[in-house]
C-alpha positions in Angstrom: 115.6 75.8 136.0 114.8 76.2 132.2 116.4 79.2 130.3 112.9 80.1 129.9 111.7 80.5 133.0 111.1 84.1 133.8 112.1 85.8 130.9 109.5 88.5 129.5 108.7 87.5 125.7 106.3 89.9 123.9 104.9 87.2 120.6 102.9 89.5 117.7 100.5 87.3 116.1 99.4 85.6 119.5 95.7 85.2 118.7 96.2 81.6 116.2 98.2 79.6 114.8 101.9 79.6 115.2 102.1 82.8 117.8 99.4 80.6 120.0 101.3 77.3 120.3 104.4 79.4 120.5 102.7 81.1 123.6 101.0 78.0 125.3 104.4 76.4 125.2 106.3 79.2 126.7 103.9 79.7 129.2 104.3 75.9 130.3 107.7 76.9 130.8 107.3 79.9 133.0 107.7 82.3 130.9 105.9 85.6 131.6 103.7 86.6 128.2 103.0 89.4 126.3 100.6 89.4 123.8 99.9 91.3 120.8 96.9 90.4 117.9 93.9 92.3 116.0 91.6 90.0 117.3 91.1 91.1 120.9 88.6 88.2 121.6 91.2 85.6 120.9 93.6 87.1 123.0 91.6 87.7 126.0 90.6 83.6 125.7 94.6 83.1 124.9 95.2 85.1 128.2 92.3 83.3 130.2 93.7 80.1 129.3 97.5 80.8 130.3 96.3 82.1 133.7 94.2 79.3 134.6 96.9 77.0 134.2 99.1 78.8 136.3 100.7 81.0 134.1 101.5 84.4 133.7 100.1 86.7 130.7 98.8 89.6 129.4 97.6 90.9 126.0 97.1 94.3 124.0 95.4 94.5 120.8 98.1 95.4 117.8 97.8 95.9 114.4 101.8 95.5 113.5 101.3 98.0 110.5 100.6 100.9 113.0 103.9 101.6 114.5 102.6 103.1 117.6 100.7 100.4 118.2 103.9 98.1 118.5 105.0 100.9 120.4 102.4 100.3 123.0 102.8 96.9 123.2 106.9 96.9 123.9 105.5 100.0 126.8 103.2 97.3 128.4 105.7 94.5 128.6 108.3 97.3 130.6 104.8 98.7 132.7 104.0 94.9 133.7 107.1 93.3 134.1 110.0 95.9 133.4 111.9 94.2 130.8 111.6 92.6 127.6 114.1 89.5 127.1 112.6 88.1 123.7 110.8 89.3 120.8 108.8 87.1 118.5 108.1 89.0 115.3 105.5 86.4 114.1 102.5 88.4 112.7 102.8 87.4 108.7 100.0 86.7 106.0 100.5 85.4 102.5 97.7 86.4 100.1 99.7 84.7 96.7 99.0 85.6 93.1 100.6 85.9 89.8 102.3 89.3 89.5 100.0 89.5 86.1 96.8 89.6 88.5 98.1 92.9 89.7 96.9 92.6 93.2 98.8 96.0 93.9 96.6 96.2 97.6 97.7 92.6 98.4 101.5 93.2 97.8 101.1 96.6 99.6 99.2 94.4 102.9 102.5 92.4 102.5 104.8 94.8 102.5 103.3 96.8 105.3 102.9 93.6 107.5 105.9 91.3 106.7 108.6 93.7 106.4 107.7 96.8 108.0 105.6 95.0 110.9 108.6 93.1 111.7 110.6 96.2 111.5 108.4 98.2 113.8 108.5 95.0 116.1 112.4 95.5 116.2 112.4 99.5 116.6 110.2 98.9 119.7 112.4 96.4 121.6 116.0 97.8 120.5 116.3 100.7 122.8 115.6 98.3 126.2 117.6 95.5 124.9 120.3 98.1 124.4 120.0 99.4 127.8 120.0 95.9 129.5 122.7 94.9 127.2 120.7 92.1 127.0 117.9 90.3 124.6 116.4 88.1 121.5 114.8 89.1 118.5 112.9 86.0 116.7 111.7 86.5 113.2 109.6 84.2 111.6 110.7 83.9 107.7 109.7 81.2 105.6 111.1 78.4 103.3 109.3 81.0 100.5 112.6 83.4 101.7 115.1 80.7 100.7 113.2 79.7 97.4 111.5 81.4 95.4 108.0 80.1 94.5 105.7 81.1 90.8 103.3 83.0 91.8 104.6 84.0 95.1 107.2 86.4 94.2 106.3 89.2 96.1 105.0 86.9 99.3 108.7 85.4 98.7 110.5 89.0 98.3 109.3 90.3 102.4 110.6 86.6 103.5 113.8 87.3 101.8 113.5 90.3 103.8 112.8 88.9 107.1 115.9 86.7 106.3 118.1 89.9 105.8 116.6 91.9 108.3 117.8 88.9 111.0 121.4 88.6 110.2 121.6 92.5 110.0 120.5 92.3 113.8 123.5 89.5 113.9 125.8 91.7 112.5 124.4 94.6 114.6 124.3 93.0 118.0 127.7 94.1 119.5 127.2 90.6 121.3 124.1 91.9 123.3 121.0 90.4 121.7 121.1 87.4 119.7 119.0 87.0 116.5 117.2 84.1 115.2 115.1 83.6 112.0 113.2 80.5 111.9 111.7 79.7 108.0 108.9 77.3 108.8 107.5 75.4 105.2 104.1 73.9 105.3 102.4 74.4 108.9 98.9 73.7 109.7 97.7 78.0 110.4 95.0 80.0 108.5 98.4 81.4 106.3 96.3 79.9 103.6 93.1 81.9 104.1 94.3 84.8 102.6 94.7 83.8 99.5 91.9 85.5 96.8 93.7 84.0 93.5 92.1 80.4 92.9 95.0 78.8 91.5 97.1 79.9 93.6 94.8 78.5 96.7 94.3 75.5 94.7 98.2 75.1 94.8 98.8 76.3 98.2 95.7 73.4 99.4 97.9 70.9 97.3 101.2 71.7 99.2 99.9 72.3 102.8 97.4 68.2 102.2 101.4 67.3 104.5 101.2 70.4 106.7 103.2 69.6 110.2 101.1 71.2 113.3 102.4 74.8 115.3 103.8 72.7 117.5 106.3 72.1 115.3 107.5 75.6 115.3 107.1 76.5 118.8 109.3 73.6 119.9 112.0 75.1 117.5 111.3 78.8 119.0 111.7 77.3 122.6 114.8 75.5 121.6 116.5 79.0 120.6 115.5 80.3 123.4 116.5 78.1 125.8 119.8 77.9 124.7 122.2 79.9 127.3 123.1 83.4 126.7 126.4 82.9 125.4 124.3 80.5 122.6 123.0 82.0 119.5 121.0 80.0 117.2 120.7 82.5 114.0 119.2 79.9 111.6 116.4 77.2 111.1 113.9 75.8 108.5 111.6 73.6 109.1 108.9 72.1 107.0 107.1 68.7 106.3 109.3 65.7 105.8 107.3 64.9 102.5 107.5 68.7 101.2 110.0 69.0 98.2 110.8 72.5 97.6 
């Protein structure tokens, strides 16, 4: 039986993208779902998807800068299935500009979704993991928290943070819950729809013309978890063959 195979993962970010393929896979491979989006439309369709094929899921709308929120969507996993086994903190955007442009509300939307949405993500789920003595926090970084970018410095400051915030859940773990940051380059998501500065979208267009599909990163999340118990993966980045930096 896969490693897989029953455990409760709760995926913020669900409704596209890189949360989507990561749940369609897990799904395939009996896990049981919980997922967590703004866009309740594209979760119920997510949801109706999974269960007519057999699998197991449900959905709560979540916008991961409203703590409560992520609150409510850790209480639904334990309501529905009485445990939470993984955490994927995927919920990200990257709206890229010079600092000169002073886009102070776009570095705030950053700040409050990358860092302290993850955060929030991680506050919900550490008390249960704790009691079960058990668990797996998954953050999705970036190749932008290894390398700094031009005119991505603050996008590239919260993925520097996601990066820190996983091996301080390492370091943390008293050997109960294994942490995992995965720091995906160019993938094929709306991450690029975001972006307001025209330069920067023109450059972002440029570099994503070799973007590798979500598939890509969902095999890698599966891989982590799948791995037994005693088996933590803490580090992978993964980006287009053809991408440079």
């Amino acid at each position: 039986m896969s490693e897989v195979a029953e455990k409760v993962v709760v995926i913020t970010g669900a409704s596209s993208g890189l949360g989507e393929a990561t749940a369609k896979m897990l799904a395939q491979k009996g896990a049981k779902l919980v997922l967590g989006a703004r866009r309740e439309e594209r979760l119920q369709q997510l949801v109706d998807d999974i269960t007519s094929d057999g699998g197991e899921a449900i959905y709560k709308a979540v916008d991961v800068t409203k703590r409560d929120e992520v609150e409510a969507l850790a209480n639904a996993a334990l309501e529905k299935f009485g445990r939470i086994d993984v955490l994927v903190n995927n919920a990200g955007l990257m709206p890229l500009a010079p600092l000169d442009e002073l886009k102070v509300d776009e570095w705030d939307q950053m700040i409050d979704v990358n860092i302290k949405g993850v955060m929030y993500g991680v506050g919900a789920v550490l008390p249960t993991m704790r009691k079960q003595e058990s668990g797996h926090i998954i953050n999705l970084s970036s190749v932008a928290g290894h390398v700094v970018f031009p005119g991505a410095t603050v996008y590239c400051a919260t993925k520097f943070a996601v990066k820190a915030i996983s091996e301080g859940i390492r370091q943390e773990s008293n050997g109960q819950i294994r942490s995992t940051n995965i720091s995906p380059g160019a993938v094929a998501t709306e991450l690029t729809d975001h972006i307001s500065h025209k330069d920067s979208k023109e450059m972002a267009d440029d570099l994503y013309n070799d973007a590798i599909d979500s598939d890509s990163i969902a095999r890698a999340i599966t891989f982590a978890i799948e791995q037994p118990g005693e088996v933590d993966v803490n580090e992978m980045v993964i980006r287009p063959t053809k991408q440079e930096l």
